[in-house]
C-alpha positions in Angstrom: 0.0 0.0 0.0 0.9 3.6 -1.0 0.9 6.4 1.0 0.5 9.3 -0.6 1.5 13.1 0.2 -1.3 15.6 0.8 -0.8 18.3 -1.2 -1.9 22.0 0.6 -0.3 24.4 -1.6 2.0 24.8 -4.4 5.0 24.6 -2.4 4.5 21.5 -1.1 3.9 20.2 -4.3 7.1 21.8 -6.0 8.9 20.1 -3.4 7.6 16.3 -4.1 8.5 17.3 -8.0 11.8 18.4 -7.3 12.2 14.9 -4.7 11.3 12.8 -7.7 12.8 14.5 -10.2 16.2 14.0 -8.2 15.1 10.6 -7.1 14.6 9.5 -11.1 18.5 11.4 -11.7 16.8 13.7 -14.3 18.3 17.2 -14.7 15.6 20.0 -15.1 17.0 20.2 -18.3 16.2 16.6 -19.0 12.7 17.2 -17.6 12.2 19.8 -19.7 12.8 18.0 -22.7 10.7 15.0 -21.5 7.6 17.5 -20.7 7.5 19.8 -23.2 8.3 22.9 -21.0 10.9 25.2 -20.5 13.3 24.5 -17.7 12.2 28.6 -16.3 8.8 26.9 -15.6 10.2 23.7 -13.8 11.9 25.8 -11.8 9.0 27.9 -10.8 7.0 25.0 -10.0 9.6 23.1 -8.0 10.2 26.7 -6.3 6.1 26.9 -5.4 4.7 29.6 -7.9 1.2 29.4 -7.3 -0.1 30.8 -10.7 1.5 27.8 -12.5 -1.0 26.5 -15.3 -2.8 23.3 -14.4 -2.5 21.6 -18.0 1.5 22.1 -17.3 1.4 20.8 -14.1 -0.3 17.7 -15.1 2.6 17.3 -17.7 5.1 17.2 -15.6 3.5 15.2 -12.9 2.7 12.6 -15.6 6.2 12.8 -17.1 7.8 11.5 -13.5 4.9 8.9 -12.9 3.0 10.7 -10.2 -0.6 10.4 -9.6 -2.7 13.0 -8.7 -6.1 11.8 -6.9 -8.3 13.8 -5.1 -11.0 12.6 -2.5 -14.0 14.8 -1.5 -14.6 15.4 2.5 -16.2 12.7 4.2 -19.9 13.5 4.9 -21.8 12.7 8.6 -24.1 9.5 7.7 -27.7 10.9 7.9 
């Protein structure tokens, strides 16, 4: 079983993209390449811009094999 990392704000998630980026031995230049994107952008997102586009994001996230779920709030049983 997988735990995964909750994600609050764009910081924390530029910091798991720059851990598996790293962990994978790719170069933001290499990423780059791989995504589509300039490095300036990777850098941004790893560094926690928070106006990064979402399309991008999802890019890059599926470029290093990350999955993005999202559960909704658990609701009181009527």
């Amino acid at each position: 079983m997988r735990l995964g990392t909750p994600i609050h704000d764009a910081a924390t998630l530029g910091r798991l993209i720059r851990q598996t980026r790293k962990q994978q031995n790719l170069t933001l230049e290499t990423l780059a390449g791989l995504c589509g994107l300039s490095i300036r952008f990777l850098s941004e997102l790893e560094n926690g811009r928070e106006t990064c586009s979402l399309v991008r994001v999802l890019l890059v996230l599926d470029a290093l094999g990350i999955e993005l779920t999202a559960e909704p709030p658990e609701t009181a049983a009527t």
